[in-house]
C-alpha positions as CSV (number, residue, x, y, z in Angstrom):
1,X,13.4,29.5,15.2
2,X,9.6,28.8,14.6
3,X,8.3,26.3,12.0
4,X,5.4,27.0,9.8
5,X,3.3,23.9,8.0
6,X,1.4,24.8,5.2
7,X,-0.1,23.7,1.9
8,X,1.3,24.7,-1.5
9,X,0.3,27.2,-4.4
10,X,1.4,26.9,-8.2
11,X,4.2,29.6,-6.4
12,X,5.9,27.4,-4.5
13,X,6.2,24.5,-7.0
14,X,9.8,25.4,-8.3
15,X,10.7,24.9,-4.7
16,X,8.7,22.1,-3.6
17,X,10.5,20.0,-6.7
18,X,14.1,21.2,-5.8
19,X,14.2,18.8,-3.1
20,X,15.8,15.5,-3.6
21,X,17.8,13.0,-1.5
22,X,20.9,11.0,-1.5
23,X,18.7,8.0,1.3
24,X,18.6,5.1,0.1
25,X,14.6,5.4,0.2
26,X,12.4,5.9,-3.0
27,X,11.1,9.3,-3.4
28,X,9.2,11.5,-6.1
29,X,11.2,13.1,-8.7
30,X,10.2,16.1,-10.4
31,X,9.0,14.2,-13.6
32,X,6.8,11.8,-11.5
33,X,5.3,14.6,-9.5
34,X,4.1,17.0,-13.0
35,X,2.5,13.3,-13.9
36,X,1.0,12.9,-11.0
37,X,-0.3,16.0,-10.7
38,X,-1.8,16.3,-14.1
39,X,-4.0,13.0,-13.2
40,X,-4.8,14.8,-9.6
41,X,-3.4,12.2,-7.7
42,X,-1.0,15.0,-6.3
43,X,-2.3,18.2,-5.7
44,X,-1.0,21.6,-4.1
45,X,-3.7,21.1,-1.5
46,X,-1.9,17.7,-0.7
47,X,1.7,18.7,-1.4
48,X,2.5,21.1,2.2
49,X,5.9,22.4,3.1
50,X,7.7,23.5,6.5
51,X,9.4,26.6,6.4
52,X,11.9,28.1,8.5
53,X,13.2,32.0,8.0
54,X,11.6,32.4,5.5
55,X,12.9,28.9,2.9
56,X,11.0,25.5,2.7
57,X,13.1,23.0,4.9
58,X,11.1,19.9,4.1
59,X,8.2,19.2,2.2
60,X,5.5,16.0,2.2
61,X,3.6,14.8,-0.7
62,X,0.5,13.0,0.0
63,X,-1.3,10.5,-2.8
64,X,-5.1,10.2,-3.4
65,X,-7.6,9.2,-6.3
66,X,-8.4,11.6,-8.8
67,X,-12.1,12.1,-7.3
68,X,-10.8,11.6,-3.9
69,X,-12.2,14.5,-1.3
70,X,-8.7,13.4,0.7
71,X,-5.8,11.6,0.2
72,X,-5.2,7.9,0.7
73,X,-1.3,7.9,1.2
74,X,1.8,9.8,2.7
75,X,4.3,9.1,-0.4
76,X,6.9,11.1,0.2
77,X,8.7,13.1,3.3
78,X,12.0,14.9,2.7
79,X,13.6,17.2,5.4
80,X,16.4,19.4,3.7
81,X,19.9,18.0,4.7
82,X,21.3,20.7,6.5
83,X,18.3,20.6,9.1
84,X,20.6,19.2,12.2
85,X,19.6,15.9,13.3
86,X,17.4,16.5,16.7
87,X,15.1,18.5,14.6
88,X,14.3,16.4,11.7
89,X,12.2,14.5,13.6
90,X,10.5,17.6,14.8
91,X,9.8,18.9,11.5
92,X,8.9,15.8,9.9
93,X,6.2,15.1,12.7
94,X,4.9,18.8,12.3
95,X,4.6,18.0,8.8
96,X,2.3,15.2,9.4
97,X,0.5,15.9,12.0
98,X,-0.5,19.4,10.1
99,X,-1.0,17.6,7.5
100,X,-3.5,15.1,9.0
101,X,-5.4,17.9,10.7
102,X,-6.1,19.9,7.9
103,X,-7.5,16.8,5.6
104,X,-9.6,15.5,8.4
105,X,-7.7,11.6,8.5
106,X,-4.1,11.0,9.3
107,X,-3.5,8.8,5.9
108,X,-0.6,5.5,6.1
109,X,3.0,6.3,5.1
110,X,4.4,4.1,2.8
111,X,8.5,3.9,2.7
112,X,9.6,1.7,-0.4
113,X,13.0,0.3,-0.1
114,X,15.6,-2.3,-1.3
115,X,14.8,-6.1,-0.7
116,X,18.4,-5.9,1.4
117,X,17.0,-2.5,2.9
118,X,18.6,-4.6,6.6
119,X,21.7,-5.1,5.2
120,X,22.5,-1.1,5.0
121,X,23.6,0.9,7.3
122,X,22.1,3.9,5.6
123,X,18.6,2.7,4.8
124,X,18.7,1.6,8.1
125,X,19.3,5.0,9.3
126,X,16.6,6.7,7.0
127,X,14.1,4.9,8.5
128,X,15.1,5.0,11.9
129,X,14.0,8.7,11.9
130,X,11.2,8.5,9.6
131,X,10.3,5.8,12.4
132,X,10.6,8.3,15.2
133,X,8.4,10.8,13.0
134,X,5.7,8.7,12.6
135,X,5.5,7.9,16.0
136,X,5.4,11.7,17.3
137,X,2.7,12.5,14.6
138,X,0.5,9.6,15.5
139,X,1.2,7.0,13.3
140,X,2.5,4.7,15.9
141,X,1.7,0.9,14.0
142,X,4.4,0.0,11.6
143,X,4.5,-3.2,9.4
144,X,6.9,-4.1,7.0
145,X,5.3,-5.6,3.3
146,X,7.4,-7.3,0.5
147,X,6.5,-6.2,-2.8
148,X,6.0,-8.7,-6.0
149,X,5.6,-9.0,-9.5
150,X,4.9,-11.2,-12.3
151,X,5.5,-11.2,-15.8
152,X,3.9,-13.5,-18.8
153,X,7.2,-14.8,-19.2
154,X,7.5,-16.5,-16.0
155,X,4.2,-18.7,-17.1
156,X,1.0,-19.1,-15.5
157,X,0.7,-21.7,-13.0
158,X,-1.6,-25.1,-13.7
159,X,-4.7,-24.5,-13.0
160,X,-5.8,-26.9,-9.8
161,X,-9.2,-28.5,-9.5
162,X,-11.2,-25.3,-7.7
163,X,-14.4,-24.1,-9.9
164,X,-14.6,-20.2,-9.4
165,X,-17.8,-18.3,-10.3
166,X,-19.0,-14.5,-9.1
167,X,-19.9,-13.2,-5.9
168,X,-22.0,-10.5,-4.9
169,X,-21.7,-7.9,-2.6
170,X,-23.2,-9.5,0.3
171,X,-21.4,-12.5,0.0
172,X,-17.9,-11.0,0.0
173,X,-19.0,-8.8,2.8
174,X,-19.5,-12.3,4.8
175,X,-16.3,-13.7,3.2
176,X,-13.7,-10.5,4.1
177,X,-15.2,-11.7,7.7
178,X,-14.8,-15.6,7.8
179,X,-11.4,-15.2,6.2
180,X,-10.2,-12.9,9.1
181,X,-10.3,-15.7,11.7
182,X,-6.4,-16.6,12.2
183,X,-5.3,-14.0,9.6
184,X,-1.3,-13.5,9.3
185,X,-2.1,-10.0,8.1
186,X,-1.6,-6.9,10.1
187,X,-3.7,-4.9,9.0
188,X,-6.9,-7.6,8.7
189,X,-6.1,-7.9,12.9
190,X,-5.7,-4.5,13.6
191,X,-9.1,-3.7,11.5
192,X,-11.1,-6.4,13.2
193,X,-9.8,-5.3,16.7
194,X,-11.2,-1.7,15.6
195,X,-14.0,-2.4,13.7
196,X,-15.2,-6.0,14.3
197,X,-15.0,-8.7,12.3
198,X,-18.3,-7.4,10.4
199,X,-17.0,-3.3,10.7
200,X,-14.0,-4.8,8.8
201,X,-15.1,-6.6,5.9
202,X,-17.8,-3.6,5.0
203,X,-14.3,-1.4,5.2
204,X,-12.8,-3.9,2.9
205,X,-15.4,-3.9,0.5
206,X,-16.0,-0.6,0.4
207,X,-11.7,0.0,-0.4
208,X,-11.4,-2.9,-2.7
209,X,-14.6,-1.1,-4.9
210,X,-12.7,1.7,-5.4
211,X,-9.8,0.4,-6.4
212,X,-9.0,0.7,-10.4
213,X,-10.1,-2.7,-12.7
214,X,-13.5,-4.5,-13.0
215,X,-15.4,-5.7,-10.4
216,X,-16.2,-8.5,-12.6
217,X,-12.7,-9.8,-12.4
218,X,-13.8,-10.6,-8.3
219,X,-13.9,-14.8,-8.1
220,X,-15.3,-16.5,-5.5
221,X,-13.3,-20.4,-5.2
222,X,-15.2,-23.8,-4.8
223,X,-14.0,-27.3,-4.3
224,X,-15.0,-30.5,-6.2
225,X,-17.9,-30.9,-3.8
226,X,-19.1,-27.4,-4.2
227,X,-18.2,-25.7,-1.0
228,X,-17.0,-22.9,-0.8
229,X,-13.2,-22.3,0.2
230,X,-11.9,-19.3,-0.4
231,X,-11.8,-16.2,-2.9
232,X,-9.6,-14.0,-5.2
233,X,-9.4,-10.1,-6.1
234,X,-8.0,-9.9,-9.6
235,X,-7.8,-5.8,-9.8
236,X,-5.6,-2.8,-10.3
237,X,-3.4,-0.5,-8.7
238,X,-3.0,2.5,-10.5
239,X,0.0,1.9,-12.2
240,X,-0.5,-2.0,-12.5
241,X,-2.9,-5.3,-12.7
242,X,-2.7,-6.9,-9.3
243,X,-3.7,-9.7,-6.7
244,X,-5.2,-7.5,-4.3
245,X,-6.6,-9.7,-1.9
246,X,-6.6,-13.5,-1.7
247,X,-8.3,-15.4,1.4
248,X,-8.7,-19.4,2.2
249,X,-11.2,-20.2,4.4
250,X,-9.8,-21.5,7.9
251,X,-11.0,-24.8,7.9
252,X,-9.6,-25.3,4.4
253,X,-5.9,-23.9,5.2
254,X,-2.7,-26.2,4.1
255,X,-5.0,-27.9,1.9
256,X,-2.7,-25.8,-1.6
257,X,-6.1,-23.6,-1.8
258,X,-3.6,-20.5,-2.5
259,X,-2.3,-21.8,-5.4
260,X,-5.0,-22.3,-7.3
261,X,-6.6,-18.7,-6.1
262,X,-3.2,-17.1,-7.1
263,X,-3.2,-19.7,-10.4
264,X,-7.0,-18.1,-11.3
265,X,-6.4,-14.0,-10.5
266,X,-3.1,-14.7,-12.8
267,X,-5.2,-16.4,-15.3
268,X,-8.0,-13.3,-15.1
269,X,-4.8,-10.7,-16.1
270,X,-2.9,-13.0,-18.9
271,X,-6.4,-13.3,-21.0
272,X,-6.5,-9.3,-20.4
273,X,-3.0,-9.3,-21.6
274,X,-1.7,-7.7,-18.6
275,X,2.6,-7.0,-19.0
276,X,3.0,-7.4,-15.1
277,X,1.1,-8.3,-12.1
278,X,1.9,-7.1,-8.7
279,X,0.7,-8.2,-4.7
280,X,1.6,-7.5,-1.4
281,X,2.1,-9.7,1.7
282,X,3.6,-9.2,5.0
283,X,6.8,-9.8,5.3
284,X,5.7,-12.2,8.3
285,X,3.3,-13.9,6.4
286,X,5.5,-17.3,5.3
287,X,2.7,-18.9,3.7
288,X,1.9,-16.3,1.7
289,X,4.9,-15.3,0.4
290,X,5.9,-18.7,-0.1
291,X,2.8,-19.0,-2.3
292,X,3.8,-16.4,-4.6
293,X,7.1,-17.9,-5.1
294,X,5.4,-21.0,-6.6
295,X,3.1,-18.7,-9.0
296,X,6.2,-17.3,-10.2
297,X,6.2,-14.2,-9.1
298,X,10.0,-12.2,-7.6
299,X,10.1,-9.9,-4.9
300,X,10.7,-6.0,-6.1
301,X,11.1,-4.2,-3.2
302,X,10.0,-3.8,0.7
303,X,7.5,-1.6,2.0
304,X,7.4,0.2,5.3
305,X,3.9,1.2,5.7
306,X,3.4,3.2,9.2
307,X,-0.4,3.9,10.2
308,X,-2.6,4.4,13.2
């Protein structure tokens, strides 16, 4: 029987919030969605459902800023339970793909899951057909991320002998770009592959501006000589202070520069009083997340984040 995508009205929100799951995959709750919505970050223009004989048979929630003209993120996917198995995939693509056509961008989806998430059978499962979905619709780049946090309690680390000041525009521009050479990130290769090395960082800038927090809060990291060797992005989610971006200079890798960038940004949040501070890294990137694990930070959660 035919499928139909299609955006939400205020009609269809009693049906849009029955859905739930028993996966062992985070999801949006009723609750969380009325919050969201209220702030704009969810919308019935962003929130589309398929529907089969007439009844909703799995809907998608995308995320965006509240002044956003589109949405940034694919946050959740849910296909009703008693859809048989060699058409969830179906639908869920549908869903995406209808979804990405009508806002003009095919946005990342973003699967948060245990830190054993490999260990389970059943998470295993749920994303083995998420997986399949994402590739059908387009979204055929996957990369799994490990999730951190940090809290007061844990302390913040000695500061180290690096001088930080401010940076301007330009300058960070010519940084996002220098740091990119030998990257252990994903998404920096796959940018600079795309974009260029140049392309990239003005993409970088142009994200990390809009993210929540003060630009101020941006450091730029010298050494006791006064050369540059690196920089930090203390900033915000929008839920959370966070490390957003940390980069060491190639020719001043292994040298402990990522401690005292990750010793400063948690510096910048504990004078703003911050309860917790979060950051992302690859879950291939060893050094990175090793780095963290110093600063005192504890891993959360994983993050599958499938994209072009």
């Amino acid at each position: 029987m035919t499928v139909a995508f299609r955006a939400t009205t205020e009609d269809d929100r009693e049906a849009l919030l029955a859905f739930s799951t028993r996966e062992p995959v985070a999801w949006t709750g009723a609750g969380r969605y009325r919050a969201e919505a209220a702030t704009r970050n969810h919308r019935p223009e962003w929130s589309w459902v398929a529907v089969r004989d007439g009844r909703p048979v799995a809907r998608a929630l995308w995320w965006g800023g509240a002044d956003a003209a589109a949405p940034s993120t694919l946050d959740d996917l849910l296909v009703s339970p008693d859809v048989a198995d060699d058409e969830r995939v179906a639908i869920a693509a549908g869903l995406i793909a209808a979804g990405g056509s009508a806002f003009g961008v095919l946005p990342e989806w973003i699967v948060d899951v245990a830190v054993d998430w490999h260990d389970d059978p059943e998470a295993v499962a749920a994303l083995s057909w998420r997986a399949a979905a994402a590739r059908s619709a387009g979204l055929g780049r996957s990369t799994e991320r490990v999730s951190v946090a940090w809290t007061p309690d844990r302390g913040v680390p000695t500061s180290s002998s690096l001088r930080f000041r401010a940076g301007g525009d330009d300058e960070f521009v010519d940084l996002f770009a220098r740091v990119a050479v030998g990257s252990l990130d994903a998404h920096t290769r796959a940018s600079v592959e795309e974009l260029g090395a140049r392309g990239a960082a003005a993409d970088d800038l142009a994200f990390y501006r809009s993210l929540p927090g003060s630009r101020d809060d941006w450091r730029v990291a010298l050494d006791a000589e006064g050369v540059v060797v690196g920089f930090v992005l203390a900033t915000r989610t929008a839920y959370d202070a966070a490390i957003s971006f940390i980069g060491v200079l190639p020719q001043h890798r292994g040298r402990g520069v990522v401690d005292g960038l990750l010793a400063e940004g948690l510096r910048v949040h504990a004078e703003a009083a911050e309860p917790r501070v979060v950051g992302t890294t690859d879950a291939a990137n060893t050094p990175m997340r090793r780095a963290f694990e110093r600063a005192g930070f504890v891993v959360t959660k994983r993050r599958i984040v499938f994209e072009r």
